[in-house]
N, C-alpha and C positions, 0 to 999 in steps of 0.2 A: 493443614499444609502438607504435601506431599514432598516439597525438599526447594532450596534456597541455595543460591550460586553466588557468593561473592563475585565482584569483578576481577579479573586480574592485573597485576599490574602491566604497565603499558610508558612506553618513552613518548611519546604521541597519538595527537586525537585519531582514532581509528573505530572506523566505521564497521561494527556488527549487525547492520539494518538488515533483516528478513526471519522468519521462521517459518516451518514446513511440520506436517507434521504425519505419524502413520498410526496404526494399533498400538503400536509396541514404544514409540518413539516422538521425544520433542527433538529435531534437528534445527542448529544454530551457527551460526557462522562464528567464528574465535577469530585469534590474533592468527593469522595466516594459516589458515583451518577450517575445514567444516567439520562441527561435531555431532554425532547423535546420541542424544542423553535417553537413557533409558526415563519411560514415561511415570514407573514407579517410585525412584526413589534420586534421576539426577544421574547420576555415575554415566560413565562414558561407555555407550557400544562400541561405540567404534570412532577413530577420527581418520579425517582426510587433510594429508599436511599438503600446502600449498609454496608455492616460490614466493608468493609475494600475496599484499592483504588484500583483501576482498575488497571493493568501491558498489554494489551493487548487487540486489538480488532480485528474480522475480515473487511477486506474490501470490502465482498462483502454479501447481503444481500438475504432473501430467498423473492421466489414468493407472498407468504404469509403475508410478512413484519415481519418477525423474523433477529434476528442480534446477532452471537454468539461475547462472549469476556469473557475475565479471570480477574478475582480480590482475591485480598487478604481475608482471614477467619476473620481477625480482623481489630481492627483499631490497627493503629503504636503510638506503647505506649512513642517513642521519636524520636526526629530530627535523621534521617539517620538508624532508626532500624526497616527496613522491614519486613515485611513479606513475609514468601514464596507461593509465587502467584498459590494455587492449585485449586481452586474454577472455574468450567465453567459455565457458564448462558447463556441463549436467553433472547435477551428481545425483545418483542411484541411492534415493532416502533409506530404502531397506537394508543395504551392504555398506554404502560408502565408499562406492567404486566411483571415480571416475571414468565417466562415461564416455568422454570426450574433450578434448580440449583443441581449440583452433583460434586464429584471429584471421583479419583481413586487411590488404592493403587498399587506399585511397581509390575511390572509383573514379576521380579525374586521371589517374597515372603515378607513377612512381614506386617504389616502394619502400614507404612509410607507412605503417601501420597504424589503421584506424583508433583512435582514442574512444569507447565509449563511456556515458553517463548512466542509462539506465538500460534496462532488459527487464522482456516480458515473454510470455510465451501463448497461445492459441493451439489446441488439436495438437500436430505433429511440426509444426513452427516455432523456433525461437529467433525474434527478432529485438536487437538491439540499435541501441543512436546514440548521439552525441552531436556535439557542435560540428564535427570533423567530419561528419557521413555516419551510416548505420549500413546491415545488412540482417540477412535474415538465414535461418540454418536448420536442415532438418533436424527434427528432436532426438532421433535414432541413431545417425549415423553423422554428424556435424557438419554434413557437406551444405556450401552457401546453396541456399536457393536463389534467393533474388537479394540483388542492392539498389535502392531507389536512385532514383536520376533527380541531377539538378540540372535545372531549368534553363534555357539562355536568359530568362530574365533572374536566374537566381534563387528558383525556386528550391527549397531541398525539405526534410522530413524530417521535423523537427521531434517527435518522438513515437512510442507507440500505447495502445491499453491492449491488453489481450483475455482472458477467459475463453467464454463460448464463442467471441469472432474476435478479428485483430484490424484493429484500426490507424489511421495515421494520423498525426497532426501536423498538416503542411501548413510552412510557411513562405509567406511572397513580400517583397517588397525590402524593405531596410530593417534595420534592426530597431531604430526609433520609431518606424512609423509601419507595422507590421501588419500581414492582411493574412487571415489565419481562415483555413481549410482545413477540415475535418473529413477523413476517408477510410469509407471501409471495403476492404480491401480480400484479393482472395489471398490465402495463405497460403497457398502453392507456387503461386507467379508472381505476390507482389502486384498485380493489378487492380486498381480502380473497380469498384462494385459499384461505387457512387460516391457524389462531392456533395460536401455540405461546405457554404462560407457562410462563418460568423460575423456580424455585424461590423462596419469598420469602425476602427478604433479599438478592436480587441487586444490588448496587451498578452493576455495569456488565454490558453486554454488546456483543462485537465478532462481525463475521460475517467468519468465514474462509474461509466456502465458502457461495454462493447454493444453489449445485447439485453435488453434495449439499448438503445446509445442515447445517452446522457452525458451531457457535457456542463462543465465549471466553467466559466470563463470571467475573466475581468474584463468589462468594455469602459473605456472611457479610465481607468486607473479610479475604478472607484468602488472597490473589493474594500469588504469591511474584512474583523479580525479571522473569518471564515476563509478568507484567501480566493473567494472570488464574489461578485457583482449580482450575478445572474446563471440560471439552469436553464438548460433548454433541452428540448424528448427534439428527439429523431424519428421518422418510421424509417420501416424496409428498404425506403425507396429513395433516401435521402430528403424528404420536406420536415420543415417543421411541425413541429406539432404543439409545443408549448413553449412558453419563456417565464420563468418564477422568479422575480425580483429577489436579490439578497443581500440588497444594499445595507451600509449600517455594518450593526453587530447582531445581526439578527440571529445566525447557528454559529454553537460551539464546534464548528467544522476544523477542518484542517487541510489545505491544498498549500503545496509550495509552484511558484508559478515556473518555477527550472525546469521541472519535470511532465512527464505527459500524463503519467499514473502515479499520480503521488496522495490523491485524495483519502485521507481518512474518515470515519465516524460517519458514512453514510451508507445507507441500502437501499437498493433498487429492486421491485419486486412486487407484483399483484397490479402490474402498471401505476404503481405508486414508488413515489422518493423519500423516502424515513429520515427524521435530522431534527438532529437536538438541537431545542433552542439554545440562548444563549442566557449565561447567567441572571436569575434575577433573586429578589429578597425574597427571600422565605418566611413560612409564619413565625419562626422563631427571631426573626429580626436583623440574620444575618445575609449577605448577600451570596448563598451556595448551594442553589435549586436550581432546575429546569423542566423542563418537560420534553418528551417525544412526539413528534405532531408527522403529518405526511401530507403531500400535495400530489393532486393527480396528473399522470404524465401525458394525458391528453386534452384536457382545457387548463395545467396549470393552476386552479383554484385548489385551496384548502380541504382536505378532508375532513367529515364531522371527527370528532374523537378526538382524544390526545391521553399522555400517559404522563403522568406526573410524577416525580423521581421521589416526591417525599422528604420529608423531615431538611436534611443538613446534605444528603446525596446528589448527585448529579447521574444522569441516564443517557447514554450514550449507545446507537445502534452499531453493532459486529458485522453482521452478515446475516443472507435471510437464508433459511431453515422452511423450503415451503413455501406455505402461504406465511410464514410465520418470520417475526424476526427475532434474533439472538441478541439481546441487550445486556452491558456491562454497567451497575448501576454502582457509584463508587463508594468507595466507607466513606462515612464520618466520624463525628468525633466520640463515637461510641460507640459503633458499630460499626462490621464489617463490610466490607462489599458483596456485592448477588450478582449470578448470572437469570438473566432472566428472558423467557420466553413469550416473547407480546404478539396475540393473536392479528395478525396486518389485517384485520376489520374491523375490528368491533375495537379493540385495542385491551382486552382483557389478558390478563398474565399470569404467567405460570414461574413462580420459582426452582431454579433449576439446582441452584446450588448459593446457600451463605455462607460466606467464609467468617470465621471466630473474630470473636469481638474483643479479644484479650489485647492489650495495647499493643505489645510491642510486635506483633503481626499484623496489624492496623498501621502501625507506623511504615513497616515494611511494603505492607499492599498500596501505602499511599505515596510511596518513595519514585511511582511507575505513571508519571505524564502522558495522560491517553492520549493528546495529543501528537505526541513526538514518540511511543515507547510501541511497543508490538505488543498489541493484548489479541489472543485466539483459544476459543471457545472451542472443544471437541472432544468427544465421548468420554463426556463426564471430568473434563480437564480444563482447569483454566492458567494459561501463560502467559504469565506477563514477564515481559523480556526487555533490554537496554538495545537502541541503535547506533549508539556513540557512546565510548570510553574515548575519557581524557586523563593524560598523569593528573590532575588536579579533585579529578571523582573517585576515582579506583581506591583510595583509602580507605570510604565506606559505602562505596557506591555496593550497587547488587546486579549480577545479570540475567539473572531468570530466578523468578519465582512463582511455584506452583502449587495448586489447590487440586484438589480432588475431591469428588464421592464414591470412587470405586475402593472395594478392601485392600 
């Protein structure tokens, strides 16, 4: 174990979701703060104090070491009376500078200030949304580049995914009975590259992957405990390419349908989709196995192979590494967790790091719900981190906790 952060305490449930990270540094969002812990031992490099708490971070971070995210104008003058979360910022992973801070008023008129829910970012793009309208803003210098239009039939941009391209997910029609548009978009103007529409009947839609574009969606409201229904591969040019049924409980996945990038526990990569099944009985009789299996993103069908998590564990895919994926294989009741590296062909693995089997850091490494919590794999570091503190957890909750193989 490299060093362990109690949670702080806290008057209300306040949202920590995001972690970034650099050589030298685990950076984490606090109680109206961005902090960067030093990657050795925890302690603080540096903090950036904020007016108000954070609602929002991106996941993915620029070449530069900038990381956009959203926070409230003020602090919460009492238990449960938020703020509306309009404020976007970068902060400089390496110093703790902020970068920039702006908002934006309503692109029908007015001025009231947009509310956003989530933020991502693309290349030199950071593009935020919400129910209220989104915009988008250079990464350098925070000036808006573009804000989407809504429609005279009402159409507006319901969220974004970003990495290697940045995508939209439009939606038309009512809010009960919703007709969802998938678009990938240029990152300088805001314009249409190409429309893809999802099947009608789609309740929601998550973007897994920009590039390739890979999309979650629930059609029909019949997303099992995975949080959607169905995958579906995109090409270049907006057509389909495949549709993977995921009806059931079939993966230990995780999409929240609010968001547009909210999906955990999956990788895209070797034109295949990585995804943990979903719990079954093990040979020792209990119900706390799965396997890693992948489907190909251009007919859809099953790849040969699969990777078996073993004994009492469960194996869940991080991020791909390569041709390769980065898997977080969880402790059980005797052993630690691994990180581990599964060759995306052949599905052969390489252990990258086990953490100690001594209980009460088994109890600790299982205290972090891959589901809901921030787990990130990187050079020779593993963080598992909290996205929500409430007065009710902070007693003996934990907010970061970290393993190592380096000295």
């Amino acid at each position: 174990m490299a060093f362990r952060l109690p949670e702080p305490p806290v008057e209300d449930i306040t949202d920590v979701g995001g972690a970034w990270t650099t050589e030298q540094l685990f950076v984490k969002p606090g109680i109206r703060s961005v902090v960067g812990h030093r990657a050795k031992d925890g302690t603080a490099a540096w903090t950036l104090d904020l007016p108000g708490q954070i609602c929002a971070a991106s996941r993915h971070q620029s070449a530069d070491g900038g990381a956009a995210f959203l926070f409230e104008p003020a602090r919460r003058t009492a238990p449960r009376h938020f703020q509306p979360c309009t404020e976007v910022g970068v902060v400089d992973l390496g110093t703790g500078a902020l970068r920039w801070r702006t908002s934006v008023t309503s692109a029908t008129g007015g001025d009231q200030k947009v509310s956003f829910s989530e933020v991502t970012q693309s290349g030199r793009t950071v593009a935020a949304g919400g129910v209220t309208g989104g915009a988008a803003f250079d990464l350098g210098s925070g000036r808006v580049r573009w804000k989407p239009t809504v429609g005279s039939d009402g159409c507006r941009d319901r969220g974004y995914g970003g990495g290697p391209a940045l995508v939209a997910v439009r939606q038309c029609g009512t809010p009960d009975r919703p007709r969802l548009t998938v678009q990938r978009l240029d990152p300088l103007s805001g314009r249409p590259v190409f429309s893809y529409r999802l099947p009608e009947a789609t309740d929601s839609a998550n973007i897994v992957s920009a590039d390739p574009l890979v999309i979650a969606a629930d059609v029909g409201d019949t997303a099992g405990a995975g949080g959607f229904s169905d995958l579906f591969s995109v090409d270049a040019k907006g057509r389909q390419l495949a549709r993977i049924p995921a009806t059931g409980d079939a993966f230990a996945t995780d999409c929240a349908s609010t968001e547009a990038e909210s999906c955990r526990l999956i990788a895209v990569g070797n034109g295949r989709v990585y995804l943990p099944t979903s719990e079954r009985e093990g040979a020792s009789g209990f119900r706390n196995t799965n396997d890693l299996v992948s489907y190909d993103l251009r007919t859809g069908r099953p790849t040969p192979g699969r990777l078996a998590a073993g004994g009492s564990h469960m194996i869940y895919p991080l991020r791909m590494d390569g041709g390769d994926v980065i898997a977080y294989r969880t402790p059980s009741h005797d052993s630690g967790g691994q990180v581990v590296s599964v060759d995306g062909a052949g599905f052969e693995q390489t252990v990258l790091m086990s953490n100690p089997d001594e209980e009460r850091t088994r109890r600790a490494e299982s205290g972090f719900p891959v589901s809901s919590d921030d787990i990130v794999y990187d050079r020779g570091r593993l963080y598992l981190s909290a996205t929500l503190m409430s007065p009710s957890s902070t007693e003996d909750g934990q907010l970061i906790l970290a393993f190592t193989t380096a000295d």
